[in-house]
C-alpha positions as CSV (number, residue, x, y, z in Angstrom):
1,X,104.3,127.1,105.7
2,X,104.7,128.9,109.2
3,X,102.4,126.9,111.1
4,X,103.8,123.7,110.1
5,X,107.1,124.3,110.5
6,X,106.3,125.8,114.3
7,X,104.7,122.5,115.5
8,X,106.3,119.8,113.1
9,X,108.4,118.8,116.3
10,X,105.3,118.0,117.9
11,X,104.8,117.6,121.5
12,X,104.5,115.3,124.6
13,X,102.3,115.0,128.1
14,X,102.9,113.2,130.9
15,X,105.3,111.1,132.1
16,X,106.3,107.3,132.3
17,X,104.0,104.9,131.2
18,X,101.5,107.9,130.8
19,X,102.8,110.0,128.0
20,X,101.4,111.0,124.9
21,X,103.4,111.7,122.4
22,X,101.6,114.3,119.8
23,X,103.4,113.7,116.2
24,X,102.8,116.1,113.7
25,X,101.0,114.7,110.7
26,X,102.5,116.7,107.8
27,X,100.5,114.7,105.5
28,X,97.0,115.6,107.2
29,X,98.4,119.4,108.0
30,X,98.3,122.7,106.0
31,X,97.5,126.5,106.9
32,X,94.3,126.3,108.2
33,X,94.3,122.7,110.0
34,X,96.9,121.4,111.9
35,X,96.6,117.3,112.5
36,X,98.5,115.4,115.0
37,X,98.9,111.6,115.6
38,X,98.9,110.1,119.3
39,X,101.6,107.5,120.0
40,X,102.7,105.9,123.0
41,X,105.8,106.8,125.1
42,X,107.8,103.7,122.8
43,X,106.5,105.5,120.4
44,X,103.6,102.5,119.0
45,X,100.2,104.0,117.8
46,X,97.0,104.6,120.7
47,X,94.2,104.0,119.1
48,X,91.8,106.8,117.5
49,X,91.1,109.4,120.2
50,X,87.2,109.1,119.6
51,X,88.3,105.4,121.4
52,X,89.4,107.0,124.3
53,X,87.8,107.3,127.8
54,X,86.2,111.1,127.7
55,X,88.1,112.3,130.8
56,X,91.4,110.9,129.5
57,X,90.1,112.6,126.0
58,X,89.2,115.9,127.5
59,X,92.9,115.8,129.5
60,X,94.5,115.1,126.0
61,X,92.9,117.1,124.0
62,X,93.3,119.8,127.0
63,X,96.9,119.5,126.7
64,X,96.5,119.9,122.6
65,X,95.1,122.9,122.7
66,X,96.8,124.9,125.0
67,X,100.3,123.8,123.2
68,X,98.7,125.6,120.0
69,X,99.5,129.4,120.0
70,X,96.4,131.2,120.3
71,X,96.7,133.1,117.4
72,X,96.8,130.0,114.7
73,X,93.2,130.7,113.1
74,X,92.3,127.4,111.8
75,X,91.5,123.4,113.1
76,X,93.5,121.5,115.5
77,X,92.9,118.0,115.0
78,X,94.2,114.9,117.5
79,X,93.9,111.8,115.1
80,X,89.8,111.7,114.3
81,X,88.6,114.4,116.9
82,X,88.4,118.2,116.4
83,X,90.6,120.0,119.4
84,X,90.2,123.4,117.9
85,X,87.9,124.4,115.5
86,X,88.2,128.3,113.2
């Protein structure tokens, strides 16, 4: 699978007490959707992005998007909220 294999290192934003880590969720992922998992900078769970405030949402899922080559036709997911859609 080319797509999953490009982004299966996932990615991070921010820094300190700030980051987001992105962690690829092979399980959720296939050719036409990638998924990703938001984690903490130790690495625990955030909570579902739907949660979040919208401007630290927007910022996030911002970040998401732009990390995703432009030329991946499909859905980018960021735990329960569509990034990217085809």
């Amino acid at each position: 699978m080319k797509w999953t294999e490009k982004y299966k290192s996932g990615f991070s934003n921010g820094l300190g007490y700030e980051t987001v880590e992105f962690l690829f969720d092979e399980k959720e992922s296939d050719e036409l959707k990638l998924a990703f998992q938001a984690y903490d900078a130790n690495l625990c769970p955030l909570p579902d992005a739907s949660t979040w405030n919208k401007k630290w949402l927007k910022k996030q899922s911002d970040f998401l998007d732009s990390a995703i080559s432009k030329d991946f036709i499909g859905e980018v997911w960021l735990d329960d909220v569509l990034v990217r859609s085809v």
